[in-house]
C-alpha positions in Angstrom: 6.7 63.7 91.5 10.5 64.3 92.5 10.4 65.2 96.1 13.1 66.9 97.2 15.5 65.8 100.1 18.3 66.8 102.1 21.4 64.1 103.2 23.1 65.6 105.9 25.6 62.7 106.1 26.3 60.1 108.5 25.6 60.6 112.5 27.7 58.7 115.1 27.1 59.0 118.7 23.3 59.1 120.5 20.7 60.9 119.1 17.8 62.7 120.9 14.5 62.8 118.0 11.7 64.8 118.7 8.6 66.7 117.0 5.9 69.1 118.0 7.2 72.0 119.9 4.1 74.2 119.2 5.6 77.4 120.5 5.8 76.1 123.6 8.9 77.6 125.1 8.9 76.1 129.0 9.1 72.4 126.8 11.9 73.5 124.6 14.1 74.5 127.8 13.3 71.3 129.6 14.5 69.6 126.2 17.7 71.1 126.1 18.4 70.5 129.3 17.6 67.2 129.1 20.2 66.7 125.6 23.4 68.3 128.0 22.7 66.7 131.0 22.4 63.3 128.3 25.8 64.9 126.6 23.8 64.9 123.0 25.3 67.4 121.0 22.7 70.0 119.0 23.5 68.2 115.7 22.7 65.3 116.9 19.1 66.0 117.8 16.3 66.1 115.6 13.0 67.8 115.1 10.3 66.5 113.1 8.6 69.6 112.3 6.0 72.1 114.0 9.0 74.2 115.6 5.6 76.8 116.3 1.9 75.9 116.5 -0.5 76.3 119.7 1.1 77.9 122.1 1.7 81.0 122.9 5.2 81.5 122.7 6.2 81.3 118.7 8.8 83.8 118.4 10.6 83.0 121.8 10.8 79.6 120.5 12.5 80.0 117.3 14.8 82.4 118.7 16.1 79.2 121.2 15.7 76.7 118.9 17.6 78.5 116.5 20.3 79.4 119.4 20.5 75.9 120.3 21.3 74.8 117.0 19.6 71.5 116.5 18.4 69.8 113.4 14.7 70.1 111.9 12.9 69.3 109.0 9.6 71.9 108.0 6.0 70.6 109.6 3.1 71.4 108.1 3.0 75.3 109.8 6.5 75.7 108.8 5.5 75.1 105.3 2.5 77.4 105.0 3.7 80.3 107.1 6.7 80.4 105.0 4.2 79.9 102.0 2.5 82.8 103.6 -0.7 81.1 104.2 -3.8 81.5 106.1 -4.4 78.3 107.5 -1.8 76.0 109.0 -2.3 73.5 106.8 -2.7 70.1 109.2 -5.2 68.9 106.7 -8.1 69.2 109.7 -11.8 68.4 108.7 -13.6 71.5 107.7 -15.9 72.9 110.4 -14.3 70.4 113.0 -13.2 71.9 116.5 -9.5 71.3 115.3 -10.7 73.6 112.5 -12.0 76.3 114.5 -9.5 76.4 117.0 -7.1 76.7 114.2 -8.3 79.9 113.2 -7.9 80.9 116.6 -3.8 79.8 116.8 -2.4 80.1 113.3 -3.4 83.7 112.8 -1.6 84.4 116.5 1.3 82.6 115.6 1.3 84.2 112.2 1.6 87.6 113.8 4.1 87.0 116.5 7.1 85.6 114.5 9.2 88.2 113.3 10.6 88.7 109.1 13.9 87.1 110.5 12.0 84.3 111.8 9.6 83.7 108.7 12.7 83.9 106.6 14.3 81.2 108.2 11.1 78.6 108.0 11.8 79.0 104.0 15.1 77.3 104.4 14.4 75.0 106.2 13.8 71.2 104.2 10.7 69.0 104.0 12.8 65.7 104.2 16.4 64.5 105.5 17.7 61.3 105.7 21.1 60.6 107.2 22.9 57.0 107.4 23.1 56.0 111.3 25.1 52.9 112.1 24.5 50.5 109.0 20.9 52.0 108.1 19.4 54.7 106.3 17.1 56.8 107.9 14.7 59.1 106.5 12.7 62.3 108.4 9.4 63.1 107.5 6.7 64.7 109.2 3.3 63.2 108.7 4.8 60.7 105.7 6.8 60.9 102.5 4.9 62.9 100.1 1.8 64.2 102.1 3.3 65.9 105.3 0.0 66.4 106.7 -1.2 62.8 106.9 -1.9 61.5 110.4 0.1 58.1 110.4 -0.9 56.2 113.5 0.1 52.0 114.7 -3.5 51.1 113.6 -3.3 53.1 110.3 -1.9 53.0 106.5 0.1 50.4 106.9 0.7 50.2 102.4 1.4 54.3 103.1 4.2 53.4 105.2 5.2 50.8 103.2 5.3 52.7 100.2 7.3 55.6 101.8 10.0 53.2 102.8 10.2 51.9 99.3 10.3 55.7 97.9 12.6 56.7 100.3 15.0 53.3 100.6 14.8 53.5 103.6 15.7 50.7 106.8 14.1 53.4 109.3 11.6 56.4 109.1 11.4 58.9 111.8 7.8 60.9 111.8 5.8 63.2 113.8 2.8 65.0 113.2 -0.1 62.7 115.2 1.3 63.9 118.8 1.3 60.1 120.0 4.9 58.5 120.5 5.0 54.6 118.8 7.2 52.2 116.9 6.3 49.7 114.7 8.0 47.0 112.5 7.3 46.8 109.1 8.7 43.9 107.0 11.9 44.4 108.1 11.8 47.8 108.3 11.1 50.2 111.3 8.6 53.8 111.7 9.6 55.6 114.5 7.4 58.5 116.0 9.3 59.8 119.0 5.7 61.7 119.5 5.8 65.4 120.4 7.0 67.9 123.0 4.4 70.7 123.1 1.4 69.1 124.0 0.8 65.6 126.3 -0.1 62.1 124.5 -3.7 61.9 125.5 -2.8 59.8 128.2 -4.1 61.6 131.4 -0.9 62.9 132.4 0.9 66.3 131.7 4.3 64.5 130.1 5.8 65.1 126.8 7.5 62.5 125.1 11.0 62.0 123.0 13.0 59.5 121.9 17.2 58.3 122.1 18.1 56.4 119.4 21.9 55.1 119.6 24.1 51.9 118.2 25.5 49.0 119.9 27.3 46.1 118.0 26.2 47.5 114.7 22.6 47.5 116.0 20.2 50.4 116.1 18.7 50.8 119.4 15.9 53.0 120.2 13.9 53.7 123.4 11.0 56.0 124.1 11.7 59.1 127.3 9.1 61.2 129.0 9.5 64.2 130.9 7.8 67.0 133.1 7.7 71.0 132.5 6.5 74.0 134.1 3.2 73.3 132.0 1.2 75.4 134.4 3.4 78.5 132.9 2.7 77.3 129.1 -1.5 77.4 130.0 -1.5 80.5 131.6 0.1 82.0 129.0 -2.4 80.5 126.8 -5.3 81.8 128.5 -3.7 85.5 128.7 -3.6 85.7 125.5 -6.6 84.6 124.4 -5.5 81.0 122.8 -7.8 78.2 123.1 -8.7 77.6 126.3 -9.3 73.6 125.6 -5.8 73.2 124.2 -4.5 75.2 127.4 -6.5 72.8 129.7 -5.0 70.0 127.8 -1.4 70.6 128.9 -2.5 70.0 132.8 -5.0 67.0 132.3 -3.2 65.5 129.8 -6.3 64.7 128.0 -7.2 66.0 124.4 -9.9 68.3 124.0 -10.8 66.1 121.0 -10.3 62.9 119.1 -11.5 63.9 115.7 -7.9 63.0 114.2 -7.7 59.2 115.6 -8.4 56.4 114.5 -11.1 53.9 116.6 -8.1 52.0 118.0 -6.1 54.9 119.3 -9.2 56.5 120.7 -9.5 53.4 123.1 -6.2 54.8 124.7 -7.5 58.0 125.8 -6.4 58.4 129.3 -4.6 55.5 129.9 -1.3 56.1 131.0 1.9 55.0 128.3 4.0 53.1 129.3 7.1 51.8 127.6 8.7 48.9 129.6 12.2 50.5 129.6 11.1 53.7 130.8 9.8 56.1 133.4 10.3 52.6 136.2 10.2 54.7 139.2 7.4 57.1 138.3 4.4 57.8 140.1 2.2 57.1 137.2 3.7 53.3 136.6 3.3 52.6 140.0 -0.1 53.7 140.0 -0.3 51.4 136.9 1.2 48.0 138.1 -1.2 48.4 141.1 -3.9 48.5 138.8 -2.8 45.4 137.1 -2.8 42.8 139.7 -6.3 42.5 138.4 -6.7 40.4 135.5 -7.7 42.8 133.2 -4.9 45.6 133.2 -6.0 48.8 131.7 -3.0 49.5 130.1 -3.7 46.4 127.5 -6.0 48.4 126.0 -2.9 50.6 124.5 -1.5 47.4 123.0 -4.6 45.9 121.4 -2.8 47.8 118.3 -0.3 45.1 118.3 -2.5 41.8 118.1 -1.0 42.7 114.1 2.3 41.4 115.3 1.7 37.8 115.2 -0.7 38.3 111.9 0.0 41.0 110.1 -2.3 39.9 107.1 -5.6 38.9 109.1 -4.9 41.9 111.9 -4.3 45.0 109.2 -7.3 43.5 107.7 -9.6 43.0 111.1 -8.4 47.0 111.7 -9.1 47.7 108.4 -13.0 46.4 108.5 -13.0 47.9 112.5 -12.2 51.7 111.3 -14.8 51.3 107.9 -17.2 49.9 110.6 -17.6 53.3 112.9 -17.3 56.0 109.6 -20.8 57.6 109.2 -23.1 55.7 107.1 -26.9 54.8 107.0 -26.2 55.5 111.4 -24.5 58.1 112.7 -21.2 57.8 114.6 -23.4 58.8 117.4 -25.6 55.9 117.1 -22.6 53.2 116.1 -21.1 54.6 119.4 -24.3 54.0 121.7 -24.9 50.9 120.4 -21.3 49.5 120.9 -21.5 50.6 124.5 -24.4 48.0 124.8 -22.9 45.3 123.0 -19.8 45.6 125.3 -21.6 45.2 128.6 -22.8 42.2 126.6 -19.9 40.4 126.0 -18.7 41.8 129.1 -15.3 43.5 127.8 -14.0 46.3 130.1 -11.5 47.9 127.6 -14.8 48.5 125.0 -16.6 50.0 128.0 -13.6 52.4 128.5 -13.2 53.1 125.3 -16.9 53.5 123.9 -17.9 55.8 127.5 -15.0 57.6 126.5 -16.1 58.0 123.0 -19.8 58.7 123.8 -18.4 61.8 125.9 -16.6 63.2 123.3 -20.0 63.0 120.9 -22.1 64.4 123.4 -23.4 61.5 124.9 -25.5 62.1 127.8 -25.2 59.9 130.8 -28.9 59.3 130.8 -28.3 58.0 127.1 -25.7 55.5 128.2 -27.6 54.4 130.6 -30.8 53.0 128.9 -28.5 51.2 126.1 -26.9 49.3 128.8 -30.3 48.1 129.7 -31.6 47.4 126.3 -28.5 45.0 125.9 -29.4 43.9 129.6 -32.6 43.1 128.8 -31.8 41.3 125.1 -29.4 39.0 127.1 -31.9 38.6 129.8 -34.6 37.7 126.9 -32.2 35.0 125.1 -31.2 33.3 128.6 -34.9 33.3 129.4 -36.2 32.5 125.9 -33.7 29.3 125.7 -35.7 28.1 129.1 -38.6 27.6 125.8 -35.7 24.7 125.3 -35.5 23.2 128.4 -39.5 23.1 128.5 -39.5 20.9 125.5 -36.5 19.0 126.6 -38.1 18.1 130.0 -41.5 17.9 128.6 -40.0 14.8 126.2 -38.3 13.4 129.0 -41.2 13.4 131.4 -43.9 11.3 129.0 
């Protein structure tokens, strides 16, 4: 199926990419302050879709993103709300809380944008690509051909590799999964700059963006943070009736949810990002490198995404088996979860107790539960160390006669 796209040329000079704004308008202002005091002109910065979604400010958005006069390409809400939908289309599991909550935001957003507003989302393309330095680069939203699929660094690695061979592209710039990454691909590179309206699941309140420039015909890239009056953007939520879990979210920094990621990317879940050429003086890095003089940094965790790096083959294949491992099947995810909090205090890994106390939280694990499978595996490693001494009794036995 022809998929149409929009070339708007060739940009020179840095670019500031971004996605997600979700109607939240104290995000947007920061942005934009953060583009002029960079000297980035409006035509050189570049949405990746979801202009409005859970916030509570959809109109006022579009009114100063529209004044500001950057680029964007259409998210998924863009799409249906100028398709006149009723649902925002982010292709969430039915009956899921994503699901729910959605029929608490779309509707509100729905009803707050005005005609001029809803006429503009119609004109506004699915896809741009742009040449940038000696490379092509293509925007999409969630990928080339489904812009409501959640890409991820642990994920459809052949989708990506099949948009870049639709598209011809050298670079693809994506949004939609809220979580900023890069990844090389054969050559090529995904970019997701992440998104502004709502934090990265990382246990801190920042937004994320990216500035992508050349040097020596070279495309350079590097991932920014930042901090907004986020304790406006909840309120506002909560006055008007908006989910109350996605308003909480903006302060903590921690999703309400993980129904959306993938195993691996759950591990991360309140593990600060960090990019090593960024954010060096914050608070939150500091915090970090004092936490890493142990030998097991927390922060690893985040990067055990990249063990594909040094073998892509065996790696996409190891994730592959990993994410089939945890669906639903003759055991619930419940039980898969429980039992891979044992086998972790087993093989005594601290990331998999992270990640799988995490994960037994958000499926309504009690404590209590957690608890009594650390013993069982306590008490199967205690019964193979004591039923080997059945070994040593024979060996001694032998040796005594």
């Amino acid at each position: 199926m022809d998929k149409e796209i929009k070339h708007i040329g060739t940009k020179r000079g840095k670019l500031l990419l971004f996605g997600g704004v979700y109607s939240n308008l104290q995000a947007l202002e920061r942005l934009i302050t953060i583009a002029q005091e960079e000297g980035i002109a409006p035509e050189n910065c570049i949405c990746t879709g979801d202009i409005t979604g859970y916030c509570a400010q959809p109109e006022e958005t579009v009114q100063l993103f529209r004044k500001w006069g950057a680029i964007s390409i259409a998210g998924n809400v863009e799409l249906q709300l100028a398709n006149d939908s009723e649902d925002c289309g982010c292709d969430f599991k039915e009956g899921s809380r994503c699901d729910d909550f959605s029929k608490m935001w779309f509707p509100y957003t729905k009803g707050h944008l005005s005609q001029t507003s809803l006429d503009w989302m119609k004109e506004i393309p699915e896809y741009i690509t742009f040449d940038y330095g000696n490379k092509k680069v293509t925007v999409v939203h969630g990928n080339f051909g489904n812009t409501s699929e959640f890409i991820f660094t642990s994920n459809a690695d052949q989708s990506k590799q099949q948009a870049f061979r639709e598209t011809q592209s050298d670079i693809i710039v994506a949004g939609h999964c809220g979580l900023p990454f890069h990844q090389s691909i054969k050559e090529k590179l995904w970019l997701n700059p992440g998104v502004i309206g709502m934090p990265a699941n990382d246990g801190t309140a920042r937004v994320w963006y990216m500035i992508m420039d050349t040097h020596d015909d070279k495309v350079l890239y590097s991932h920014k943070s930042f901090d907004y009056d986020a304790g406006t953007a909840q309120k506002l939520m909560y006055a008007n009736h908006l989910p109350e879990a996605y308003g909480d979210t903006l302060t903590s920094g921690i999703w309400d949810n993980m129904e959306i990621l993938p195993e691996v990317e759950k591990m991360g879940q309140g593990i600060p990002i960090y990019f090593n050429q960024d954010q060096k003086n914050s608070q939150q890095i500091k915090t970090q490198k004092k936490m890493a003089n142990t030998y097991y940094d927390p922060a690893d965790l985040r990067k055990f995404g990249k063990i594909t790096e040094w073998s892509e083959e065996l790696g996409t294949k190891f994730f592959d088996y990993y994410g089939k491992v945890f669906e639903e099947g003759a055991l619930s995810a419940r039980e898969k979860s429980l039992i891979a909090l044992a086998v972790s205090h087993v093989v005594k890994c601290p990331y998999c107790i992270d990640a799988y106390t995490k994960d037994g939280l958000q499926k309504g694990i009690t404590k209590e539960e957690m608890m009594e499978a650390v013993h069982v595996g306590a008490a199967i490693e205690s019964g193979a160390t004591l039923v080997h001494g059945v070994q040593m009794m024979n060996k001694y036995n032998k040796l005594s006669m």
